[in-house]
C-alpha positions in Angstrom: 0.0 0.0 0.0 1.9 3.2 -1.4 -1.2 5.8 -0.9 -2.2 7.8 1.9 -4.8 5.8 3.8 -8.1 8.3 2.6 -11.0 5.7 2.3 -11.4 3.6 6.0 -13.9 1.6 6.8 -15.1 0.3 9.9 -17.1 -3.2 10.8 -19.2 -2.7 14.0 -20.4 0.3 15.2 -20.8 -0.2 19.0 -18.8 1.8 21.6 -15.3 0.7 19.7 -16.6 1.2 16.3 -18.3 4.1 16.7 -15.3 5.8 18.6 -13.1 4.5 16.1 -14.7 5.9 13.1 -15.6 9.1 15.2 -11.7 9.5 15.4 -11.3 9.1 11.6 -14.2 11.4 10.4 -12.5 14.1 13.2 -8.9 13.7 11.1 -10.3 14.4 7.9 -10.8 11.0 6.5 -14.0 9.1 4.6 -15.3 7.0 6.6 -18.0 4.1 6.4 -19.3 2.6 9.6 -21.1 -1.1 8.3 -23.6 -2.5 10.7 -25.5 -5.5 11.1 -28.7 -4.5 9.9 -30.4 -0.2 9.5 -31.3 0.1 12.7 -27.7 -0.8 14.1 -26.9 1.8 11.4 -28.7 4.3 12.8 -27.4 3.3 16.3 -24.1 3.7 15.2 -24.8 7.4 13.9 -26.6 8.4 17.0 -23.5 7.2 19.3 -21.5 9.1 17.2 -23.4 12.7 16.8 -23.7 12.0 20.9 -20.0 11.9 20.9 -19.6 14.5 19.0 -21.9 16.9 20.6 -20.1 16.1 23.8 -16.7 17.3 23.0 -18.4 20.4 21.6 -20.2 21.0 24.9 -17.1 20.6 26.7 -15.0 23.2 24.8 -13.0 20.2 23.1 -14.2 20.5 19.8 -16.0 23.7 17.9 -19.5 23.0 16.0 -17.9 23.2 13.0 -15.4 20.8 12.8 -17.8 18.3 14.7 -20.5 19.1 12.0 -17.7 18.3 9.3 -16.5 15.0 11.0 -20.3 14.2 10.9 -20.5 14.7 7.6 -17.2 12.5 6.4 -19.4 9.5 8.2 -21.7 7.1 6.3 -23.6 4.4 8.2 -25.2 1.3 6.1 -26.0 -1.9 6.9 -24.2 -3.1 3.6 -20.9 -4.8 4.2 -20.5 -4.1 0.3 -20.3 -0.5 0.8 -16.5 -1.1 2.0 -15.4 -2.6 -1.1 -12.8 0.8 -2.2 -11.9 1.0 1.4 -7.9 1.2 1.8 -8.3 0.3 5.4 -10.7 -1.9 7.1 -11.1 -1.5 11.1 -13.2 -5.4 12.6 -15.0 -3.9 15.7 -17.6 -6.6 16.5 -18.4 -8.9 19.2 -14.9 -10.3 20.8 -15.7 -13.9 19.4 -13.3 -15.6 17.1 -15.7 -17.6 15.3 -17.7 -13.7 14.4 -14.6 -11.8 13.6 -13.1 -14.9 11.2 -16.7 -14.8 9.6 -16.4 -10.9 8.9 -12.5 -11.6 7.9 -13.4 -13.7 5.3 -16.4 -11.9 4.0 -14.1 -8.7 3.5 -11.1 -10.9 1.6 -13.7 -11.6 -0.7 -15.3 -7.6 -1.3 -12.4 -5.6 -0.7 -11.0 -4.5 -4.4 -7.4 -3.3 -3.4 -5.2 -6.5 -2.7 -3.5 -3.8 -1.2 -6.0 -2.6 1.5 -4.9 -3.2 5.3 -7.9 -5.4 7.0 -7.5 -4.6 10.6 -8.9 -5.9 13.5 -9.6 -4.4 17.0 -9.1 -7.1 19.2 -7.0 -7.5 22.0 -7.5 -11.4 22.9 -7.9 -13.4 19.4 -4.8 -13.5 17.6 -4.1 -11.5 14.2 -2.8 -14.6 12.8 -5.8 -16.5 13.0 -7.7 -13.8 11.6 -4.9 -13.4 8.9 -5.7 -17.1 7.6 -8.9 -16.7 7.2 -8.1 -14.9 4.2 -5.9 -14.9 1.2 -3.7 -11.9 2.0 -2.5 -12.6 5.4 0.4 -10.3 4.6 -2.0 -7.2 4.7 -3.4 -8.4 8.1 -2.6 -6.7 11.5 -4.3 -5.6 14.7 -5.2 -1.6 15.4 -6.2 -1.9 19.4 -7.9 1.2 20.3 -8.8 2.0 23.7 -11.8 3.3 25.5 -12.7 5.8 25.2 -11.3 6.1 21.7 -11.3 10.0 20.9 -9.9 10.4 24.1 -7.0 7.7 24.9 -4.1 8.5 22.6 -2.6 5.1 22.8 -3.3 2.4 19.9 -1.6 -1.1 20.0 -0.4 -1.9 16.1 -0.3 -6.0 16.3 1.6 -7.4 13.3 1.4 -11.2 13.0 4.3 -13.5 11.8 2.3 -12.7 7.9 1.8 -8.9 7.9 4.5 -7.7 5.9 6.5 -5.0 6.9 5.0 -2.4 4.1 1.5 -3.3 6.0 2.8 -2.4 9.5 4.7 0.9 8.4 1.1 1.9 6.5 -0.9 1.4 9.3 1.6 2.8 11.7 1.8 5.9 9.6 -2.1 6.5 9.8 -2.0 6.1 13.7 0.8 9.1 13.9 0.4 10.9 11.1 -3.3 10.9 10.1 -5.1 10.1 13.5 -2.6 11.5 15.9 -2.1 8.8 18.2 0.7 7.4 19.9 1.4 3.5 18.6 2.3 1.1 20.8 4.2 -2.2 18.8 2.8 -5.3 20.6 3.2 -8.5 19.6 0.5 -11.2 18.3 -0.4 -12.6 21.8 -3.6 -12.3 23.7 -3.8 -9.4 25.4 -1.0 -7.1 24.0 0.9 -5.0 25.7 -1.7 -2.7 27.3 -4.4 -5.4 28.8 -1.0 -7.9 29.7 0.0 -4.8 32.5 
């Protein structure tokens, strides 16, 4: 992946997703939270614009830019919709068995062989995730933390596959794009962070 990270989506839209595509929308970037169904969709949006609204009312965040952020964000109940995305953020249930499902679903819609799939977790390991598609290599793990627009830190979680190229993309979207401080943690459960 040699182009700026511009197009992310994001698989889940709970309290992780939501903060994690709140976070990309506030940097600037297209974003596409995909949902189960509409009304998770919706869900999604209203966590968000809640979020939002929040930093605004604390003096974190002026209407404008929050209004803006708002506006990068599209919410559908289409996994489809992600199919140009150069990065892919898994933020659903912690359950192997769901996230492998959504892993291999994406291998199969996502255009660019290039694109990073990404996956939240900080208990199932990357790898395992990785081989449930064909382009292990472009696998890693982005651990956010809760609160997301708040906590600066994110764990990048290479596995033996993800190429270096993958890592140093990724890594440059934390710092460079996001803002956030990465933390390299290796592909065992709990990472660095949740290990302490």
């Amino acid at each position: 992946m040699s182009a700026r990270i511009a197009r992310v989506g994001v698989v889940g839209g709970g309290q992780m997703g939501a903060g994690i595509a709140e976070v990309c929308a506030r940097a600037g970037v297209h974003t596409i939270v995909c949902e189960a169904d509409a009304t998770a969709a919706d869900r999604a949006r209203e966590r968000v614009a809640v979020s939002l609204e929040r930093a605004v009312q604390r003096g974190k965040l002026d209407r404008l830019t929050a209004e803006d952020a708002l506006g990068r964000l599209v919410f559908t109940g289409d996994l489809d919709a992600l199919a140009d995305r150069q990065l892919v953020v898994e933020a659903v249930v912690e359950n192997a068995e769901a996230k492998t499902e959504v892993f291999t679903a994406l291998d199969k819609l996502v255009e660019d062989p290039g694109a990073i799939l990404a996956t939240n977790t900080s208990a199932i390991p990357v790898m395992r995730l990785g081989m449930a598609t064909h382009r292990a290599d472009h696998v890693l793990g982005l651990h956010f933390f809760n609160p997301v627009p708040v906590l600066p830190l994110v764990e990048v979680v290479p596995s033996l596959h993800t190429a270096p190229a993958t890592v140093a993309a990724a890594e440059e979207f934390v710092t460079s794009v996001l803002g956030k401080t990465v933390v390299r943690s290796q592909d065992r459960s709990g990472f660095v962070v949740n290990a302490l």
